[in-house]
C-alpha positions in Angstrom: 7.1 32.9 -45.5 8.1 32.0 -42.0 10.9 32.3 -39.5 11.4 29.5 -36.9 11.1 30.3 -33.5 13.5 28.1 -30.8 12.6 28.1 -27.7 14.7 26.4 -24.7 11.6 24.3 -23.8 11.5 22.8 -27.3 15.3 22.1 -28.0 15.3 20.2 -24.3 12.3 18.2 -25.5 13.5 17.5 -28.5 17.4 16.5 -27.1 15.1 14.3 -24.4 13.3 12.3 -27.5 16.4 11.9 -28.9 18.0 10.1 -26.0 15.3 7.9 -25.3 15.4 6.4 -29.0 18.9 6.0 -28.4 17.8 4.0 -25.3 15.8 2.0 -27.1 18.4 1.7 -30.1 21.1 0.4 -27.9 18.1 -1.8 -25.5 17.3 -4.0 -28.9 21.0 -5.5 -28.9 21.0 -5.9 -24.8 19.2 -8.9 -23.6 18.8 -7.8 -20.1 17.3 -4.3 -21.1 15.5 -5.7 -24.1 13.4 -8.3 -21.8 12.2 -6.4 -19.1 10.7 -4.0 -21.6 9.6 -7.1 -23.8 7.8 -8.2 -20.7 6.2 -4.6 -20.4 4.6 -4.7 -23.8 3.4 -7.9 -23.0 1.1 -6.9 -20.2 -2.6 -5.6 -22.1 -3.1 -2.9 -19.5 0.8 -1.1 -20.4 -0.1 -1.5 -24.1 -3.3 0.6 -23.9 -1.3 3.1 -21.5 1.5 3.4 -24.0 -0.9 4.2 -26.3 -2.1 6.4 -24.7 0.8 8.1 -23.7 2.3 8.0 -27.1 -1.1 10.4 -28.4 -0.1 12.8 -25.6 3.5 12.6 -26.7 3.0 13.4 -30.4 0.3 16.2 -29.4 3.2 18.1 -26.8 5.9 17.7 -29.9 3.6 19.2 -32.8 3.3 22.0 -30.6 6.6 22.1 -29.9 7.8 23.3 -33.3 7.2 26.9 -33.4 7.2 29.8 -35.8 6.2 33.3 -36.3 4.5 34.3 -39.8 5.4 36.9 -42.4 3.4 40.5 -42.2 2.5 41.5 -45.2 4.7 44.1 -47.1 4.0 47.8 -46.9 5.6 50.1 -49.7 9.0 51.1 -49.5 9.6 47.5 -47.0 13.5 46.6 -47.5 13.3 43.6 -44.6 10.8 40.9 -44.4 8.5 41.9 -40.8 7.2 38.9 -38.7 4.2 38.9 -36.7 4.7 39.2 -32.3 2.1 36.0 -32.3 4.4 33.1 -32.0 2.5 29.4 -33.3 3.3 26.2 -33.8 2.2 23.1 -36.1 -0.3 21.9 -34.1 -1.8 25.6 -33.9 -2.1 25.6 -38.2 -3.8 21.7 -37.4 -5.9 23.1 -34.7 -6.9 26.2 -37.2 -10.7 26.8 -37.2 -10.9 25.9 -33.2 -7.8 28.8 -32.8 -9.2 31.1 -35.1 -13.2 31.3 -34.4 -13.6 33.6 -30.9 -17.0 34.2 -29.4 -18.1 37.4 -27.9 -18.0 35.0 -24.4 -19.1 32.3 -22.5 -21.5 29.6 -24.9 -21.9 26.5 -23.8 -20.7 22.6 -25.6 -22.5 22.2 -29.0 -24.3 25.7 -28.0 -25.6 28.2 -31.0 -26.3 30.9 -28.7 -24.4 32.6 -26.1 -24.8 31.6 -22.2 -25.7 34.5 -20.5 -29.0 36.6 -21.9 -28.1 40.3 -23.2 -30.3 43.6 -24.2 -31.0 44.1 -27.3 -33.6 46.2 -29.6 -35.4 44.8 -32.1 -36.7 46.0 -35.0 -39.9 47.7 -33.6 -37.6 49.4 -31.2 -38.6 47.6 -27.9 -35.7 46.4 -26.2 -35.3 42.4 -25.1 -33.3 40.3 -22.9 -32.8 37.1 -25.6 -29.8 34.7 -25.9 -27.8 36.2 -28.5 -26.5 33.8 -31.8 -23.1 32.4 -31.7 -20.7 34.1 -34.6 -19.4 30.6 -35.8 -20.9 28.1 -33.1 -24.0 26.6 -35.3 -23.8 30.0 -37.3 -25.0 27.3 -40.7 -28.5 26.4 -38.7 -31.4 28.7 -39.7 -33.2 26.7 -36.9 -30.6 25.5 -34.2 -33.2 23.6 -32.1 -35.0 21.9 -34.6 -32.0 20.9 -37.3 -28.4 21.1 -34.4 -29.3 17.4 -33.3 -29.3 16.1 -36.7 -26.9 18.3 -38.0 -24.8 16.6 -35.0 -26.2 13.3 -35.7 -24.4 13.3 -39.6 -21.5 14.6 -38.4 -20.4 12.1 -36.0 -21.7 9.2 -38.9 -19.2 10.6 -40.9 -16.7 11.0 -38.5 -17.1 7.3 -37.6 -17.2 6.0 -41.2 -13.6 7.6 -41.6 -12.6 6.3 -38.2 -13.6 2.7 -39.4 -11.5 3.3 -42.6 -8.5 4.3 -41.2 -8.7 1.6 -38.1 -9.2 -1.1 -41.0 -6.3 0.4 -42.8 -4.0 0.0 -39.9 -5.5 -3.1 -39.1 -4.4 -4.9 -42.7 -1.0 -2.8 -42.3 0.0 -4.2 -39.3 -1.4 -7.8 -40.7 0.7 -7.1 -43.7 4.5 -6.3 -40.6 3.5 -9.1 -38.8 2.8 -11.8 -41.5 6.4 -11.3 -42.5 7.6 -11.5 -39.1 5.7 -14.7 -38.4 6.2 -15.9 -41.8 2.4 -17.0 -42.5 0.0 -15.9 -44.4 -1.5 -12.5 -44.5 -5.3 -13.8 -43.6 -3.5 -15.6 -40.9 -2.0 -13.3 -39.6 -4.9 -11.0 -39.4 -6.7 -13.6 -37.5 -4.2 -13.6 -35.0 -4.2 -10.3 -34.4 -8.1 -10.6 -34.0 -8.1 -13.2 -31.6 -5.5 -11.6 -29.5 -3.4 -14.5 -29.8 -0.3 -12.8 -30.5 2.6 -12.1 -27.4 2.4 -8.5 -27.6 -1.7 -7.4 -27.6 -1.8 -5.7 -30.9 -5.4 -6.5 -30.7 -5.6 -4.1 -27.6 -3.4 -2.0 -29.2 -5.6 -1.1 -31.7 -8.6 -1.0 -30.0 -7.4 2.2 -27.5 -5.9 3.7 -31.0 -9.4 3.2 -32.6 -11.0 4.9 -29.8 -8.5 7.9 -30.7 -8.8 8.3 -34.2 -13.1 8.3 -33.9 -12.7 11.0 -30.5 -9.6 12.6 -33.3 -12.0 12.5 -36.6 -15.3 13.5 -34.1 -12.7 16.4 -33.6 -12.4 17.5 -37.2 -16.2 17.1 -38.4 -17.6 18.9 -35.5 -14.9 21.4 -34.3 -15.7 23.3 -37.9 -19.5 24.1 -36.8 -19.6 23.6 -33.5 -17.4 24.3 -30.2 -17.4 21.3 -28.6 -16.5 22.2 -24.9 -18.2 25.4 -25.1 -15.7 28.7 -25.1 -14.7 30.8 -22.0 -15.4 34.2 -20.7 -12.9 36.0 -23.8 -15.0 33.7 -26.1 -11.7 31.5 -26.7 -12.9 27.4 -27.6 -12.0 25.4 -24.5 -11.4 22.3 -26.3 -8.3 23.8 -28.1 -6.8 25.4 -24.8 -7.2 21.9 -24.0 -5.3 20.6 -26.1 -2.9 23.4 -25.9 -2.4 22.4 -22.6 -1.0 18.9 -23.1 2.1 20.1 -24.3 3.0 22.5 -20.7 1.9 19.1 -18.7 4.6 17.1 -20.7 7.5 19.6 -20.2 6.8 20.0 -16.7 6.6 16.2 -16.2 9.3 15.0 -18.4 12.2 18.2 -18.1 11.4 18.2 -14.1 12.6 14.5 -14.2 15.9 15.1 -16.5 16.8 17.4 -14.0 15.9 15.7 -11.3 17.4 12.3 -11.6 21.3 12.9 -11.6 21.0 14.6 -8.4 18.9 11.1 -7.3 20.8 8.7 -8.4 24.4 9.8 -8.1 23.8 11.4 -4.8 21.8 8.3 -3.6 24.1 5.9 -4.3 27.5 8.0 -3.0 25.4 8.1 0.2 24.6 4.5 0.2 28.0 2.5 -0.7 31.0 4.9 0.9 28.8 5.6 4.0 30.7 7.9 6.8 31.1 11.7 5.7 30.1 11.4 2.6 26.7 9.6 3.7 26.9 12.7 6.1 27.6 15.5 3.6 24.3 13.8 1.4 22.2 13.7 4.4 22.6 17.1 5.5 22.1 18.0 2.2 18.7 16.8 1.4 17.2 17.0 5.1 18.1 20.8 5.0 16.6 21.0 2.0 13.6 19.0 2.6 13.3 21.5 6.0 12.3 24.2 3.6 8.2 24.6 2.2 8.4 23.3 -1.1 6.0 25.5 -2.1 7.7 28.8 -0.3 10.7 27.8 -2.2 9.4 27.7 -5.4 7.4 31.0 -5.1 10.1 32.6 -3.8 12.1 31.6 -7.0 9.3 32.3 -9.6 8.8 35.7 -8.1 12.8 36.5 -8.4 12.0 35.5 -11.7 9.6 37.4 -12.7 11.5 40.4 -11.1 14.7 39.8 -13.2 12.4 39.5 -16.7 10.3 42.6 -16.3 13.7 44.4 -15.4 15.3 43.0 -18.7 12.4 43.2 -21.2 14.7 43.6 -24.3 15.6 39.9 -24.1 12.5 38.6 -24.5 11.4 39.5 -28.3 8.2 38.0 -28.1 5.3 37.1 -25.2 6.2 33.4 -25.9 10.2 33.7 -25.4 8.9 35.1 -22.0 6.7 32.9 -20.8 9.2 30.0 -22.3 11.7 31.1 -19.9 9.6 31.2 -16.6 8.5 27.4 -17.8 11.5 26.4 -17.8 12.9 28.0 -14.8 9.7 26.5 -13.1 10.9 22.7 -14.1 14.7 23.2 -12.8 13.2 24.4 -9.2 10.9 21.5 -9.3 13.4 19.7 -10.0 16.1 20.8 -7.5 13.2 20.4 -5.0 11.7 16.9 -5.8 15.1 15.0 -5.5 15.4 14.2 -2.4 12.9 11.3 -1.7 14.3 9.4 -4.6 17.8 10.1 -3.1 16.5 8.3 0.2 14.9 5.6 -1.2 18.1 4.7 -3.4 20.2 5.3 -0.4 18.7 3.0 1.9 18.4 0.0 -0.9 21.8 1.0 -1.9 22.7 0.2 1.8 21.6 -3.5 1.7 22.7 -4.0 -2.3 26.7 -3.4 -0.9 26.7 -5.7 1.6 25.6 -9.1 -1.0 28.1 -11.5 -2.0 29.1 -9.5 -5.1 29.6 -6.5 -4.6 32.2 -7.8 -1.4 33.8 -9.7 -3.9 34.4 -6.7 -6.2 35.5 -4.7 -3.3 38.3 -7.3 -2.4 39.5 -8.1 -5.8 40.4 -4.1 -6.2 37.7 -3.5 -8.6 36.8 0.6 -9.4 34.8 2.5 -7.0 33.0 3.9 -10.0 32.5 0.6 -11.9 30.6 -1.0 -9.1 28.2 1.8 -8.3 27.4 1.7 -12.9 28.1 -2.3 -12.8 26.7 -3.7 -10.1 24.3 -1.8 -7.8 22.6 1.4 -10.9 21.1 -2.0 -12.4 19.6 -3.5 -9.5 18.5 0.0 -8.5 16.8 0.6 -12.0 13.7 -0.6 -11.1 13.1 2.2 -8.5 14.4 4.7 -10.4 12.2 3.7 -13.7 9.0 3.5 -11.1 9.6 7.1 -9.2 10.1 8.2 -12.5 7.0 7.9 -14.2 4.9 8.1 -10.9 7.3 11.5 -10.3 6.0 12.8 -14.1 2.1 12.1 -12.2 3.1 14.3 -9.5 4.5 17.1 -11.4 1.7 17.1 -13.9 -0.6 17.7 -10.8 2.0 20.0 -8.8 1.6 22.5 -11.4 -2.0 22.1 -11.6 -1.9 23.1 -7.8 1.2 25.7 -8.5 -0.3 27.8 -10.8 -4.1 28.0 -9.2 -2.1 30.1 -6.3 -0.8 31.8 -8.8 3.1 30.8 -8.7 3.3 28.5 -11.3 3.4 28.9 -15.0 3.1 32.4 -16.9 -0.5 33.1 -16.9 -0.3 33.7 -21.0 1.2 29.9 -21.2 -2.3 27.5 -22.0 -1.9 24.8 -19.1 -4.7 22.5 -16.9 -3.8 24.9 -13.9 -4.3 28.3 -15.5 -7.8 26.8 -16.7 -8.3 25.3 -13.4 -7.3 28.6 -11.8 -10.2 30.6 -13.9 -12.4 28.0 -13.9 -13.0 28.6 -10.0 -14.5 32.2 -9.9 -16.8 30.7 -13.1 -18.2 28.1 -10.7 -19.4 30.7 -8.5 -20.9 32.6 -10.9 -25.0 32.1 -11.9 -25.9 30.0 -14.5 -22.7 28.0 -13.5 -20.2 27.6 -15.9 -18.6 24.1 -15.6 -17.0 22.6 -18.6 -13.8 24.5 -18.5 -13.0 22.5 -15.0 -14.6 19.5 -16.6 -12.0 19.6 -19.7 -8.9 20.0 -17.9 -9.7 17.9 -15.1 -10.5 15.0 -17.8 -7.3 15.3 -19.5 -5.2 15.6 -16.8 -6.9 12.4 -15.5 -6.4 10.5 -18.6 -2.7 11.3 -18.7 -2.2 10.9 -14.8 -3.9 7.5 -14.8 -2.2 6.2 -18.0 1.1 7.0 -16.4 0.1 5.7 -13.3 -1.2 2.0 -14.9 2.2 1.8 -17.3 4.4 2.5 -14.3 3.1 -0.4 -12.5 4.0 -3.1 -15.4 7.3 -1.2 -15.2 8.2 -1.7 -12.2 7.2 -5.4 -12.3 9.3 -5.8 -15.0 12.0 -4.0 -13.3 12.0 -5.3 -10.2 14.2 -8.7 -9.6 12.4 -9.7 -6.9 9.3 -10.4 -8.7 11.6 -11.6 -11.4 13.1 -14.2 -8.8 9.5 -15.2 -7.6 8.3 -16.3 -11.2 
């Protein structure tokens, strides 16, 4: 039995996915949003990003559905108990890397522990060995003869059922399109092979492939081994990893939500009706720019922090807690990270009122309102769209940065910059222990660059300029 846990983090995630499949609802029947973004998924290099990005998205919302687990009943119990430990889908998914703690620090594919210890044998005489691993290559009899085999068979099998599923999808997606085309199924599978088609389904599925083998490597080793090594509690790196996706995609994507009306609406006031209101807007965002960034934000993280440990009985669990400083994190990143988008749309929005068009709305009496939504938000999409997504690579670093100088999110919440944060004092250490900073640094750097590569086929979708020069 189990009692759903709703967080603020995860209803704002979940309200944000709903809007954007509106968007794309309402974009199919609307030629002029559904080309630009037809033009996107044309480009090879957005495909694979969107890929990309889509993994990253479905990882952050199956750990965005959370729930505490039943205690088991004592005698006498009138009222189920939960447990205090708050988990979520991808946690039950995740379950042997969650589950199997080391004494401390072992190393990637290690079956003994990093650092030597004392122990005494059976004769009595005391020894400094590398102690065995409790789950890490805990099968092995002989790790150093039979681990690189036992590794070798493993990853065969995981990329047998990689090649299953890929071919599976493959003649699915043979199958969509041969009705859409309305050929032949071969036929269409050739296409598709040959990378004939519009949209590069053949790429596609080649940065999905390399997913599902890294996803089914996963699942076949992760049971034996810990693949990134575990950290100085003996936790496996590799699923606060993982766990870490999600923190990246709420600070990135909830900054932005909040961000943007302050942006645009603000931008665009400042921009058309000029005078005092262009003054109001200005004074607004250079006072605010005037002010550290970073002072700002610790300031309100530590008045935070003074508030919850004043008012403990509203938190009932560690996670409520630490849900609450996330998300008063993303509303002062995003009060804070407005104002450059709110410059740039003002000084475009400058040039856009004095065209032909918008002068000929003005004088035939048409609605203050319905020119900044009809005429100047659409030619200003494309910047918007653009310091949107190269916004979300920002933030996904900023709290990287935030939380290794220790204002950023709670230090119980798995994220790249808690990990990041720890993983400097075990660089100093002797042997060095590295692939906690390797681990976070890659998958920030996956996500960051995929973000980065799809915003620039954005924006030359988006931007009529290029549009006018093809």
């Amino acid at each position: 039995m189990i009692q759903y846990v709703f967080l603020w983090t995860d209803a704002l995630v979940f309200v944000l996915l709903v809007v954007v499949l509106a968007f794309a609802w309402v974009a199919r029947n609307k030629e002029h949003l559904r080309a630009p973004w037809g033009q996107v998924v044309r480009s090879r290099m957005a495909v694979a990003s969107l890929v990309v990005l889509s993994v990253y998205t479905i990882t952050g919302l199956l750990d965005s559905i959370h729930f505490r687990k039943s205690l088991p009943e004592q005698e006498g119990q009138q009222e189920v108990q939960y447990s205090g430990d708050v988990l979520s889908v991808l946690d039950t998914l995740l379950g042997p890397m969650r589950a199997q703690d080391e004494k401390t620090y072992s190393a990637p594919f290690a079956a003994h522990l990093y650092a030597r210890e004392t122990v005494t044998g059976p004769d009595g005489e005391q020894r400094r060995v590398f102690p065995r691993l409790k789950y890490g290559g805990a099968h092995l009899t002989d790790p150093a003869k039979q681990k690189g085999a036992d590794i070798a068979r493993r990853s065969v099998t995981a990329l047998a059922e990689a090649v299953a599923i890929i071919l599976l999808l493959y003649g699915l997606l043979g199958l969509r399109l041969a009705r859409k085309w309305q050929k032949p199924w071969m036929t269409a599978l050739g296409i598709i092979a040959r990378g004939a088609s519009d949209v590069p389904w053949r790429t596609a599925l080649l940065t999905l492939a390399v997913f599902v083998l890294l996803i089914a490597l996963m699942i076949n080793l992760s049971a034996a081994y810990h693949i990134l090594g575990t950290d100085k509690v003996g936790q496996d790196v590799l699923y606060q990893t993982i766990k870490s996706i999600r923190t990246g995609l709420v600070i990135g994507t909830l900054t932005t939500l909040v961000m943007l009306p302050f942006a645009v609406l603000l931008g665009m006031m400042a921009g058309y009706f000029r005078g005092w209101v262009d003054d109001v807007i200005q004074y607004l965002y250079t006072t605010l720019n005037s002010i550290p960034g970073v002072l700002l934000i610790a300031a309100a993280v530590l008045m935070m922090q003074v508030y919850m440990a004043n008012h403990p009985e509203l938190f009932e669990t560690m996670a409520e807690r630490a849900d609450l400083r996330l998300l008063f994190l993303c509303l002062i990143l995003g009060i804070t990270s407005w104002t450059g988008l709110c410059r740039l749309l003002r000084g475009e929005t400058l040039k856009l009122r004095e065209l032909d068009y918008v002068q000929a709305a003005d004088a035939f009496g048409v609605a203050k309102s319905s020119i900044l939504v009809r005429h100047l938000l659409p030619n200003l999409m494309h910047l918007v769209m653009i310091a949107v997504v190269i916004d979300f690579s920002g933030l996904v670093l900023a709290e990287a940065v935030l939380s290794y100088v220790g204002v950023g999110v709670d230090p119980t919440t798995q994220s790249w910059g808690n990990m990041i944060n720890r993983a400097r004092l075990e660089m100093a250490r002797e042997p060095m222990v590295w692939w906690s900073l390797l681990a976070a640094f890659s998958f920030m750097f996956i996500l960051v660059l995929a973000a980065n590569l799809f915003s620039d086929a954005v924006r030359d979708a988006f931007d009529p300029r290029l549009q006018a020069q093809r």
